[in-house]
PLY file of the C-alpha trace (Angstrom):
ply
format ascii 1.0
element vertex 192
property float x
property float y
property float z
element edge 191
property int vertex1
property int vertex2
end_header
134.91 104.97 194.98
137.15 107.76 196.12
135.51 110.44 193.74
133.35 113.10 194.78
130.38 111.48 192.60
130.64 108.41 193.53
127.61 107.77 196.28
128.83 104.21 197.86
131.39 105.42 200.85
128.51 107.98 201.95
125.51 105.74 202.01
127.40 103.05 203.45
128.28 105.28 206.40
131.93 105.16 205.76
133.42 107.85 207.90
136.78 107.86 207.26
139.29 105.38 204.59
142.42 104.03 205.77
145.04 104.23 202.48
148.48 102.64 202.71
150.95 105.14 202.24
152.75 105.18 198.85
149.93 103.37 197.29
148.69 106.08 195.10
145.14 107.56 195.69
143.75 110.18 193.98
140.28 111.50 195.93
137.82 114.01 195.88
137.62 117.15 197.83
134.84 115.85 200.36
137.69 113.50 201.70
139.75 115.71 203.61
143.15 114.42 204.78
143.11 114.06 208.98
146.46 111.56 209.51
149.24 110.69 207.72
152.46 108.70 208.87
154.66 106.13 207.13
152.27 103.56 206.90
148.91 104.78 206.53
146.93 107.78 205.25
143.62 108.06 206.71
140.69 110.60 204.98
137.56 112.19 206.88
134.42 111.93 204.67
132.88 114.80 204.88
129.82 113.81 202.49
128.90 111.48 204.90
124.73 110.54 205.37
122.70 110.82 208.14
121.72 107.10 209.97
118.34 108.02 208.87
116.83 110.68 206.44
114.34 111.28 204.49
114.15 110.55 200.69
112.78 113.41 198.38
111.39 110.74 196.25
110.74 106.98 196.44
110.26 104.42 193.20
109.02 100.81 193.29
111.82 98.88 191.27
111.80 94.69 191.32
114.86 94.04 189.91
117.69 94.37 192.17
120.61 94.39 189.31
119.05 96.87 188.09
118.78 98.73 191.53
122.26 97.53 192.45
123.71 99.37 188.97
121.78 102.93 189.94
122.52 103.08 193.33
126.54 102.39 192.14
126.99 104.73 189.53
128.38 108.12 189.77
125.89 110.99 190.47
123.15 108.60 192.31
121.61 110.59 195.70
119.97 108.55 198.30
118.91 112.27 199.73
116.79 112.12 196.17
115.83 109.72 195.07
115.39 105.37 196.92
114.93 102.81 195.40
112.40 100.20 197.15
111.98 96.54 196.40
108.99 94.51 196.90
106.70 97.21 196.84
103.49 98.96 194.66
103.50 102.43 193.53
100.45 103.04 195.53
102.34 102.14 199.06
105.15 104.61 197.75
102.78 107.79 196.92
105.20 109.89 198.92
105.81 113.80 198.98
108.78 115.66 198.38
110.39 116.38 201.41
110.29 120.33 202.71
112.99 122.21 204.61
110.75 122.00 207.71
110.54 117.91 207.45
113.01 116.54 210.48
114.53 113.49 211.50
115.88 114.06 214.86
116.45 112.01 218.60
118.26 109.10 217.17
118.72 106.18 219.75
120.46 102.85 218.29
121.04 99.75 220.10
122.07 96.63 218.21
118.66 95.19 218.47
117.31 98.61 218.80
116.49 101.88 217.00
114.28 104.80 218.08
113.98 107.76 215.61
111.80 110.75 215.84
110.13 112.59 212.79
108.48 115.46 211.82
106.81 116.13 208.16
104.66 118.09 206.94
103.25 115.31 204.11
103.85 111.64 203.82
107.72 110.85 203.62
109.58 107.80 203.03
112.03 107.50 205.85
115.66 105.56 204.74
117.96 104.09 207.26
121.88 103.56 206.39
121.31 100.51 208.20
121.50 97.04 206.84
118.07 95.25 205.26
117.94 91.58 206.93
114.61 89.77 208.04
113.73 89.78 211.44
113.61 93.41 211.73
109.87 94.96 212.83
109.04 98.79 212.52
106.46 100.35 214.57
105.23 104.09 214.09
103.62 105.48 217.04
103.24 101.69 218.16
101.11 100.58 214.82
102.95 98.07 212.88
104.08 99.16 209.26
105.74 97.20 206.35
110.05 97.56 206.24
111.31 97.74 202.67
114.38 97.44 201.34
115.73 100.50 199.49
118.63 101.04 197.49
119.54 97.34 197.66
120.86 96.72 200.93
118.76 99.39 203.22
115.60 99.48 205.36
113.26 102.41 204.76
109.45 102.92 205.72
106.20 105.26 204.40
105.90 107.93 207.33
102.60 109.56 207.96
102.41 113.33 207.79
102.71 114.66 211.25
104.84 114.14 214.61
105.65 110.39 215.29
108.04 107.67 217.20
109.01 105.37 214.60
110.57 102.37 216.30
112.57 99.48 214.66
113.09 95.77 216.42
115.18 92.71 215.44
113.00 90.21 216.63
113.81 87.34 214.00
111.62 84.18 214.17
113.86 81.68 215.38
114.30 83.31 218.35
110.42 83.99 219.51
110.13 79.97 218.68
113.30 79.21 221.18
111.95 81.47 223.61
108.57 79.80 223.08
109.90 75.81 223.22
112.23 76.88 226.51
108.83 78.29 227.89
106.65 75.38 227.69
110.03 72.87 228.74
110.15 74.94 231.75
106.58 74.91 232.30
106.95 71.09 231.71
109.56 70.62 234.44
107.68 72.98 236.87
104.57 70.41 236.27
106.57 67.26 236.97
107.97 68.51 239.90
0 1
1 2
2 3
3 4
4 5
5 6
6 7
7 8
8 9
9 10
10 11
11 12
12 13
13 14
14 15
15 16
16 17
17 18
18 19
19 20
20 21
21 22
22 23
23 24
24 25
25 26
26 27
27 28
28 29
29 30
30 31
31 32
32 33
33 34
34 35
35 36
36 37
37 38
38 39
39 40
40 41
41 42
42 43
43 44
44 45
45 46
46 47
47 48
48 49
49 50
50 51
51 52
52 53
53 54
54 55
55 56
56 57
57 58
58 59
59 60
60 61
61 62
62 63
63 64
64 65
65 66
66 67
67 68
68 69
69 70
70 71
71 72
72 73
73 74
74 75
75 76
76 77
77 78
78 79
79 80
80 81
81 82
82 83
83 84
84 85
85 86
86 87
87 88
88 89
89 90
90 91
91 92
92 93
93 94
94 95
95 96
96 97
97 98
98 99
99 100
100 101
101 102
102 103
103 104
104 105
105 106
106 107
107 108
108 109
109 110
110 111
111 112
112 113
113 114
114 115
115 116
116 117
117 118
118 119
119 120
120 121
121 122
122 123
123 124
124 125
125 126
126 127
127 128
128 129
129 130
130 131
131 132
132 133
133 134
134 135
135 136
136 137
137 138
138 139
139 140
140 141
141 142
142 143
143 144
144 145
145 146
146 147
147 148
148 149
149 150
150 151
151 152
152 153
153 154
154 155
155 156
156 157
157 158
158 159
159 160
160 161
161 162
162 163
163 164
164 165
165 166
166 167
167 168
168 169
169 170
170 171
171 172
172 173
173 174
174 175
175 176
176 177
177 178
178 179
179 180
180 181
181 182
182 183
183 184
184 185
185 186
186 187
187 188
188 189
189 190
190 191
């Protein structure tokens, strides 16, 4: 995991890797050493991904083993190349992306996250953020389908141009509890 080829501590958004001193750990050069004392060593990942990016290049793949086994070995890129579940080639015609292509104004809540992008063609847009139901995405306010990509990520199909892409955790259970404590209050209200 520690070796410059291996992709999981940079799409998991692992900064930096806390290392017991005297256990022996042999790492590439994109960990640089920041802190060292008698009990720890601690290593700054400097291969580390953006929250969200772009993908040059999106494929529909249904089994997650064998998504789970690419996205492991040594050499895989998320920049390159996502992996999307649940999907049809047709939904996943996407364009390599240009130097010009952005992902910029990042704004993350925990229930929350506002990105802005700019492409010149359609892009698929990965997040190094969790996959987990309940989440909505919105682009420019129209609602659009959340995969998940490289088997534990969210990503979305971008339209060419300038948008606001905007993702909610909303989850079911909680618009029916909001729902049932609206009509028991309304109840009440009524009785009294």
């Amino acid at each position: 995991v520690l070796q410059p080829k291996h992709p999981l501590l940079s799409s998991l958004d692992v900064k930096y890797v806390l290392v017991p001193t005297g256990v022996p750990a042999t790492v590439g050069r994109h960990l640089k050493p920041v802190f060292s004392d008698q009990y720890v060593q601690i290593f700054e990942n400097a291969k580390i991904l953006p929250r969200a990016y772009f993908s040059s290049t999106a494929h529909c793949e249904d089994d997650p083993s064998r998504v789970l086994k690419r996205v492991t070995s040594p050499g895989f890129d998320p920049k390159e190349l996502a992996l999307v579940e649940g999907c049809n080639s047709h939904a996943l015609d996407v364009e390599p992306v240009l130097a010009l292509d952005r992902v910029f104004n990042i704004h993350w809540e925990p229930n929350s996250m506002v990105v802005s992008t700019s492409a010149n063609g359609k892009r698929f847009l990965l997040l190094s953020e969790m996959y987990f139901p309940g989440w909505q995405a919105t682009v420019d306010g129209k609602q659009t389908p959340i995969y998940r990509a490289n088997y534990i990520f969210r990503g979305i199909v971008v339209p060419p141009g300038d948008h606001t892409v905007v993702f909610r955790y909303l989850p079911l259970d909680f618009r029916v509890g909001l729902l049932v404590s609206l009509i028991s209050i309304a109840f009440v209200c009524w009785l009294f």
